[in-house]
N, C-alpha and C positions, 0 to 999 in steps of 0.2 A: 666928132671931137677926138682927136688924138689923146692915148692915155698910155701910161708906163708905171710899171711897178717901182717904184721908190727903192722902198725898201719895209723890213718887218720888222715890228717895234717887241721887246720882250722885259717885261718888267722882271728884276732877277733880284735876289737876298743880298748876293755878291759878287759884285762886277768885277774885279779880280779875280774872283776863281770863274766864273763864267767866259772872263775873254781868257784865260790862259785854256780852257777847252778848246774855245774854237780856235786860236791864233795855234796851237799843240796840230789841230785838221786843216791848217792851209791856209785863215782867211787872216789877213791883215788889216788892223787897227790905221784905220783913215783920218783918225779925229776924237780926240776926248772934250770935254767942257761940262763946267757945271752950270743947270741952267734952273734960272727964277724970276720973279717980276711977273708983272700984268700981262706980258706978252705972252708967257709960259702960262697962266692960270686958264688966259683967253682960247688959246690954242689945244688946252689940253682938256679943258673946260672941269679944272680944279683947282679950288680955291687953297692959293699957299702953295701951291706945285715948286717944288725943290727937288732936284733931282742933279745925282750924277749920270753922266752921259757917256759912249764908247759908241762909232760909230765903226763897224767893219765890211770888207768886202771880200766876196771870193777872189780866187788866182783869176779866173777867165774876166775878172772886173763889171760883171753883169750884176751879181746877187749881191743883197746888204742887208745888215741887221744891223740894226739903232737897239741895243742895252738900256739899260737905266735903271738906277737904284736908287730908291727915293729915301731922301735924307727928310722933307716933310710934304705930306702927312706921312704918319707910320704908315708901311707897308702892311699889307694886309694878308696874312699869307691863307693860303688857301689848302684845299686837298688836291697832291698832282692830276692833273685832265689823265682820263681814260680814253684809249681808244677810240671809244664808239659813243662820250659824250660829244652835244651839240658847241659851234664855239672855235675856239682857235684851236687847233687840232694837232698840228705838228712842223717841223722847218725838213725842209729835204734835198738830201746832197748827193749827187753824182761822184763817187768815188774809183779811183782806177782799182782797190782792192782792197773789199769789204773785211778780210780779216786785219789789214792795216787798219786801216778805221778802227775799228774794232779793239784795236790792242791800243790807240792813242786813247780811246774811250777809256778803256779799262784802269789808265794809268792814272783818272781824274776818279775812280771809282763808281764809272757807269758802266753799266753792263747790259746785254739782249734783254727785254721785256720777256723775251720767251726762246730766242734763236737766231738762225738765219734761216731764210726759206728762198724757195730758188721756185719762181713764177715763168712756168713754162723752158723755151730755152733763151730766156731775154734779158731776165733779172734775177741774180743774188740780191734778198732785203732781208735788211733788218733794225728794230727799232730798238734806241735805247734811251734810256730816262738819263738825260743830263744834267747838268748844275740847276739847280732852282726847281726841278722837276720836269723838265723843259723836255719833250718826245723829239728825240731827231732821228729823222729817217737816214739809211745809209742803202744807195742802190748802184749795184754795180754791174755794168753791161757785158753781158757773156759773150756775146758777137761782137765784138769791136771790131773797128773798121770798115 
């Protein structure tokens, strides 16, 4: 059976300040809607599912992330995922230059979990806590070419 990655769904406080992060790192807004009804509860397997919607895609047009800010039920909010909890873990982006990244993060007031670390001679990484709590990875290839 042929299979493809869609795209990754992230439930957010604030889908405005969430897409002006990522759309600030390159990816563009494909589609907004708000969605409800029996078809949304069935699908989402929540009863009363209200939700505002952002649908965006990388520059190479391959990656997407589906937003959502739930207007009913209340949002539930949680304590941001750690590292090395079990679970949805982090989104992760190929960047031409991690200190760029970095200073667009900054400007939303996210910042390195710890740093930047540089994994052998392949990858500058580093991870920072974005809108909603949200872990994004940023890894930028030392060899290029």
């Amino acid at each position: 059976m042929p299979i493809k990655l869609e795209n990754v769904g992230i439930a957010v406080s604030d889908l405005e300040a969430t897409i002006a992060f990522f759309t600030d790192l390159g990816l563009t807004v494909l589609g907004r809607d708000t969605v409800s009804g029996d078809w949304a509860d069935t699908a989402v397997g929540l009863e009363g599912n209200h939700a505002k919607i952002a649908l965006l895609q990388t520059p190479d047009g391959i990656g997407r992330l589906e937003l959502f800010e739930y207007i009913h039920p209340d949002a539930i909010p949680t304590e941001p995922t750690l590292p090395n909890e079990i679970g949805m873990h982090r989104v992760a982006f190929s960047v031409d230059s991690i200190e760029d990244a970095l200073g667009i993060a900054a400007r939303h007031g996210c910042h390195p979990l710890r740093g930047v670390a540089t994994y052998g001679d392949v990858y500058k990484l580093s991870y920072v806590r974005g809108p909603s709590g949200i872990i994004v990875m940023f890894a930028e290839e030392l060899q290029k070419g």
